[in-house]
KOLGUVEX-649593 format. One record per residue (C-alpha): z, y, x. Coordinates in pm, 1 decimal. Layout:
// residues N
pz; py; px
Z; Y; X $
...
***
This chain:
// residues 268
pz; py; px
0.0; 0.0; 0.0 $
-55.5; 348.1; 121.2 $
164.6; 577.4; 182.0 $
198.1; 890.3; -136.0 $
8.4; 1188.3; 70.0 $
260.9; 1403.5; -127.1 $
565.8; 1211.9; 5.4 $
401.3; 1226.3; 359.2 $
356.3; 1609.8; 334.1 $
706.1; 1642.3; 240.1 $
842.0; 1461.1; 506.2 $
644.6; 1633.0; 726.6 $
727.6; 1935.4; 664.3 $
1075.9; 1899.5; 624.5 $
1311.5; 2153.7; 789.7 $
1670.4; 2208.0; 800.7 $
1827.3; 2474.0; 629.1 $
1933.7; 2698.7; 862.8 $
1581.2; 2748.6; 1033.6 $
1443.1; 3028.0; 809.5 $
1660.5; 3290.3; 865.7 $
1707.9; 3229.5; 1263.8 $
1299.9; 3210.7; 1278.0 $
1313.0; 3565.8; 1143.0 $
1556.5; 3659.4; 1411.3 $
1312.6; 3521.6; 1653.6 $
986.1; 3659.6; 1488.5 $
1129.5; 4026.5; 1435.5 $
1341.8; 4136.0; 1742.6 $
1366.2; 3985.3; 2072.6 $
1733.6; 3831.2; 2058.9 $
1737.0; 3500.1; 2190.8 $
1769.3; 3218.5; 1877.6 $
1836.0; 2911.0; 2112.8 $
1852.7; 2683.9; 1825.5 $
1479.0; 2670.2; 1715.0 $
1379.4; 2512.9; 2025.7 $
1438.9; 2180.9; 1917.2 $
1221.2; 2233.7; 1580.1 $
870.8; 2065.0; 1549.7 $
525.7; 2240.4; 1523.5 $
490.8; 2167.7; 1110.7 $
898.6; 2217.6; 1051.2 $
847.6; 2582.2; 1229.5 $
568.3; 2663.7; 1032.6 $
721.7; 2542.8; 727.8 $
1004.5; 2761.5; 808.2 $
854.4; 3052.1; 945.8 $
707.5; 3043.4; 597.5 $
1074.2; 3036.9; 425.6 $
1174.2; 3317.0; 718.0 $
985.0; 3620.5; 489.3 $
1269.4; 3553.2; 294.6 $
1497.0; 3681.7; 506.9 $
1315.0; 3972.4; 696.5 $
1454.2; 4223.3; 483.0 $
1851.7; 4109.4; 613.6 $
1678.3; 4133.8; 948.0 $
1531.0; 4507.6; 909.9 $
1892.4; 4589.5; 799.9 $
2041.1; 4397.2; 1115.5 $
1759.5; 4640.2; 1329.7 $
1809.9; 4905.8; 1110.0 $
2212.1; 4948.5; 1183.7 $
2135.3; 4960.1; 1555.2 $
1885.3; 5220.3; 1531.9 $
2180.2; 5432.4; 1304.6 $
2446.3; 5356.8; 1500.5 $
2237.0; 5461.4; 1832.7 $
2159.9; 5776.7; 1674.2 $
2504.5; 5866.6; 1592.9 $
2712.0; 5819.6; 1886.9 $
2392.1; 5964.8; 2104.5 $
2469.5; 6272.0; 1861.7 $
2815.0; 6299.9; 1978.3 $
2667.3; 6389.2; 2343.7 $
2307.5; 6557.4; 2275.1 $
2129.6; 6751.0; 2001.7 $
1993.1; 6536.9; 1709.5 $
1640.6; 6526.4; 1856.1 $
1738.3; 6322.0; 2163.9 $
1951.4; 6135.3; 1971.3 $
1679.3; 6051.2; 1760.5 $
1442.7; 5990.8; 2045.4 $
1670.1; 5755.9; 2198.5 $
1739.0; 5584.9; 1872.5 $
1364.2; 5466.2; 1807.2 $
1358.4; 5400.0; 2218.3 $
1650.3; 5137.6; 2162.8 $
1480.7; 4982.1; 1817.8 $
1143.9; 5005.1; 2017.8 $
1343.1; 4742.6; 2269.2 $
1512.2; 4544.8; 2026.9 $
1169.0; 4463.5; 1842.1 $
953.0; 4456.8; 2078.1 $
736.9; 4715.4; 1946.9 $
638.6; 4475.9; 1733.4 $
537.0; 4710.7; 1413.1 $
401.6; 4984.2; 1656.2 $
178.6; 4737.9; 1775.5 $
26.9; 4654.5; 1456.1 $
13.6; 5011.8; 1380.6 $
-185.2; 5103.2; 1687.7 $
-426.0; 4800.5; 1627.0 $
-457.5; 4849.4; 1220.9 $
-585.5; 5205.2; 1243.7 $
-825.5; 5107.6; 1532.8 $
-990.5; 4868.8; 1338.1 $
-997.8; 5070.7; 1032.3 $
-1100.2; 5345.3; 1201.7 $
-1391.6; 5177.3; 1405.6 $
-1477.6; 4858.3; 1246.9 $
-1823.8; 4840.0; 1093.6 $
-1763.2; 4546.0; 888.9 $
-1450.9; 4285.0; 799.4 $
-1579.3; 4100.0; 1116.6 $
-1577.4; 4360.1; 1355.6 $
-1225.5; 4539.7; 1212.1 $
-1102.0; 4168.8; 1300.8 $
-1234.9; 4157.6; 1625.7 $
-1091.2; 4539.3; 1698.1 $
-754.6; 4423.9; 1603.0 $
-789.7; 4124.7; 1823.2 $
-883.2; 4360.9; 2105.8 $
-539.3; 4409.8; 2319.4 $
-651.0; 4806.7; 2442.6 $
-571.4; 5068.1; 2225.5 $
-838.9; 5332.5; 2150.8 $
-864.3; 5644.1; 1999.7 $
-762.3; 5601.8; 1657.5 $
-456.0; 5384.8; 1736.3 $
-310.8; 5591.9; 2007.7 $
-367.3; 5891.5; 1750.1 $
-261.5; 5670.6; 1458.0 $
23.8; 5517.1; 1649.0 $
174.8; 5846.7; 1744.8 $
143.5; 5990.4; 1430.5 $
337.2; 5764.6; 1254.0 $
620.7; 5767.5; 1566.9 $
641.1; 6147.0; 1509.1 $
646.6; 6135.3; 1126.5 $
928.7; 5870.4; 1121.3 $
1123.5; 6086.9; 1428.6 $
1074.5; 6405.3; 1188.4 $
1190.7; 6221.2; 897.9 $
1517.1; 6094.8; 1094.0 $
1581.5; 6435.4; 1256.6 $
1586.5; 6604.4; 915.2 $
1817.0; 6395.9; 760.9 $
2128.0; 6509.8; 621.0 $
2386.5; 6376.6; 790.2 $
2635.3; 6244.2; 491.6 $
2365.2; 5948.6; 360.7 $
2130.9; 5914.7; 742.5 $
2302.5; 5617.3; 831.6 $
2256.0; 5473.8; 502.5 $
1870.4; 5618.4; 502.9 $
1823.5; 5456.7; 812.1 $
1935.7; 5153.8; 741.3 $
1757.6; 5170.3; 391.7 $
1402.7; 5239.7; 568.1 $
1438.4; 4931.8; 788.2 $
1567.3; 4716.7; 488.1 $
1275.6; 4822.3; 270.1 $
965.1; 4842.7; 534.3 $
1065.2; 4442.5; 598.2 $
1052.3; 4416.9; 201.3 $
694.9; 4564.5; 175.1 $
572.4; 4306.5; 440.1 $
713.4; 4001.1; 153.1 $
550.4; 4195.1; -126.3 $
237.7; 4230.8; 82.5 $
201.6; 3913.6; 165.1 $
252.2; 3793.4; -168.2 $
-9.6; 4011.9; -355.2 $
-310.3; 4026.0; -66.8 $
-433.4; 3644.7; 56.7 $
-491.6; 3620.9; 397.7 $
-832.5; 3713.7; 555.3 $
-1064.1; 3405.5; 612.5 $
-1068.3; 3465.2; 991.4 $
-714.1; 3658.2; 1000.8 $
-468.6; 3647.9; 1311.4 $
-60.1; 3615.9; 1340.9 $
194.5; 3594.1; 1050.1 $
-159.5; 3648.2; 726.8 $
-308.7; 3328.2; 889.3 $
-35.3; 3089.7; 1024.6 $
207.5; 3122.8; 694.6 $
62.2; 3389.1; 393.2 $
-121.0; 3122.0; 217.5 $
187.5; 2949.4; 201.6 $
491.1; 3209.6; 120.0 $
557.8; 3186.3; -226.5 $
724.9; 3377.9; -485.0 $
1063.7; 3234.7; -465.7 $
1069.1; 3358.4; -124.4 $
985.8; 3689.9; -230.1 $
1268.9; 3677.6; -454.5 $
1453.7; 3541.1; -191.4 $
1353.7; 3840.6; -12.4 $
1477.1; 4083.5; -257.2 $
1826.4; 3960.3; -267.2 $
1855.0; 3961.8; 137.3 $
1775.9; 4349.1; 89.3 $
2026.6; 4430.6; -137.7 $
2320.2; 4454.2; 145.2 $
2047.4; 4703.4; 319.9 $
1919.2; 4872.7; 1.4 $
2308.0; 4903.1; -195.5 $
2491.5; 5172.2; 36.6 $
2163.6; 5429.8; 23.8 $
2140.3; 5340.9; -394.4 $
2532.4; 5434.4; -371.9 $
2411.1; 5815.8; -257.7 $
2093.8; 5832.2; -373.7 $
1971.1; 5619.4; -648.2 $
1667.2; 5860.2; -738.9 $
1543.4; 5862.0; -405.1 $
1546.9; 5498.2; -393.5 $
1356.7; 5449.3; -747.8 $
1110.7; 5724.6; -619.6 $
1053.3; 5517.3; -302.0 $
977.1; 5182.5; -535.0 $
747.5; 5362.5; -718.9 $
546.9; 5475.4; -443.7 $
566.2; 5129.1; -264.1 $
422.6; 4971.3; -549.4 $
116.5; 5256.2; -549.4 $
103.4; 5182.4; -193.0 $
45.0; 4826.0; -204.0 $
-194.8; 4822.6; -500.4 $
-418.7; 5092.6; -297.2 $
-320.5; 4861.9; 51.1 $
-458.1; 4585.4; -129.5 $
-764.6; 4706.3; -249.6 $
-813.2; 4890.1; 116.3 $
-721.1; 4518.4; 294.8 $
-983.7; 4350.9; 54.6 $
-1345.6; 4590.2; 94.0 $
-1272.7; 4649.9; 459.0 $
-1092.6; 4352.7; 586.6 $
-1155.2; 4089.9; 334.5 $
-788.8; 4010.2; 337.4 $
-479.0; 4028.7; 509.5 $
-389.5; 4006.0; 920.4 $
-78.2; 3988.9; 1094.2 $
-170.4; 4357.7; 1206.7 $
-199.3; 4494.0; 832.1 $
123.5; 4323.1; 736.9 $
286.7; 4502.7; 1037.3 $
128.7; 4846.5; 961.4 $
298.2; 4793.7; 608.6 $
625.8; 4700.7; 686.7 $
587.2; 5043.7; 932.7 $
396.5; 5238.2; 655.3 $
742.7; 5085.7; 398.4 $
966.8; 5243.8; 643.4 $
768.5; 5577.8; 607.7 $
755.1; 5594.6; 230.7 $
1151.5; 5564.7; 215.5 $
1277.5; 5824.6; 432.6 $
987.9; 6065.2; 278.6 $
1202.4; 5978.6; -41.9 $
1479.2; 6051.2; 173.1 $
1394.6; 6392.9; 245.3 $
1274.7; 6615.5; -52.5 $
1242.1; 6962.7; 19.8 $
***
């Protein structure tokens, strides 16, 4: 008799319960997560798969380093090099992992003919023009967002933006399939996150998202809003010029998430 191929996908992909959220240590910052050494090639994927559950707790994690940088460098200097070395000690802890994908997204989207060639821009490990323009852009928009800040809810903003950026990337993932000929997190696991990891997702934000709803429950309903315009129009975008989504577009997003909350952040 042979084997159920259900039964030997299941087994297969087995993986133990603790996996997914150390993977997501491991795929978002550059601690060291000894433990998922001994996993196999199918279990990691598996799991790397379960992991989007449990970026947004992550963000939060990266997110109260960046806050508590900034506020005891404020004790010593003015709030701009505070700020400066803030985003240099996140930029350490991650990796420069979303900057990355920033740089790369707007170089393919600003020079790719066609889906093919914004792939093979992305791909392309120099940065040209439009990233380095894009990239610093973005850098300068978040570092003018965190400088004006008021200071009784920035720790929770902060905190908040990382939280929620991390969020996008589920919702993003969830809502655009994968380009046929993606790269990084789209190809290896999007066709395979599911909603209940989403939801998962959603309740591993809440002890990022619940401090900044404490003091400012508008702002936080205003940045929903416009995260949900964001990824219809990111959708639409990823499909006519990319056919789908890359591991570069989900990074821009989760950068482009952290963006749209502290602009909530700071009416004028």
């Amino acid at each position: 008799m042979q084997p159920c191929p259900i039964l030997a996908l299941r087994v297969k992909t087995e993986c133990p319960a603790w996996a997914p959220p150390l993977l997501a240590v491991q795929f978002l910052t550059r601690l060291p997560v000894p433990a998922v050494a001994g996993l196999t090639s199918d279990s990691v994927r598996v799991a790397l798969a379960r992991a989007v559950g449990w970026f947004p707790l992550v963000g939060a994690l990266v997110g109260a380093i960046t806050a508590t940088t900034l506020l005891l460098a404020e004790q010593l200097w003015p709030r701009v090099v505070a700020v400066i070395l803030a985003l240099i000690v996140e930029a350490r802890l991650t990796g420069a992992f979303h900057e990355d994908a920033v740089a790369d997204f707007c170089d393919g989207l600003g020079g790719g003919r066609d889906a093919a060639h914004v792939q093979q821009i992305m791909k392309d490990s120099r940065v040209g023009s439009y990233g380095a323009l894009g990239l610093m852009l973005a850098v300068a928009l978040r570092a003018a967002l965190m400088f004006t800040l008021e200071a009784p809810r920035l720790a929770q903003a902060i905190v908040a933006a990382a939280t929620f950026g991390r969020l996008v990337v589920a919702f993003a993932m969830i809502t655009t399939p994968p380009a046929p000929r993606g790269a990084g997190l789209a190809k290896d696991i999007g066709a395979v996150v599911r909603g209940r990891d989403v939801a998962v997702a959603a309740l591993t934000a809440l002890p990022g998202l619940l401090p900044y709803a404490c003091v400012a429950p508008a702002h936080l309903l205003f940045a929903c809003l416009a995260a949900a315009i964001f990824l219809i129009w990111f959708r639409a975008l990823l499909l006519r010029r990319v056919g789908g989504s890359t591991g570069d577009c989900l990074g821009f997003a989760a950068y482009a998430g952290q963006i749209i909350l502290l602009l909530a952040a700071v009416p004028n």
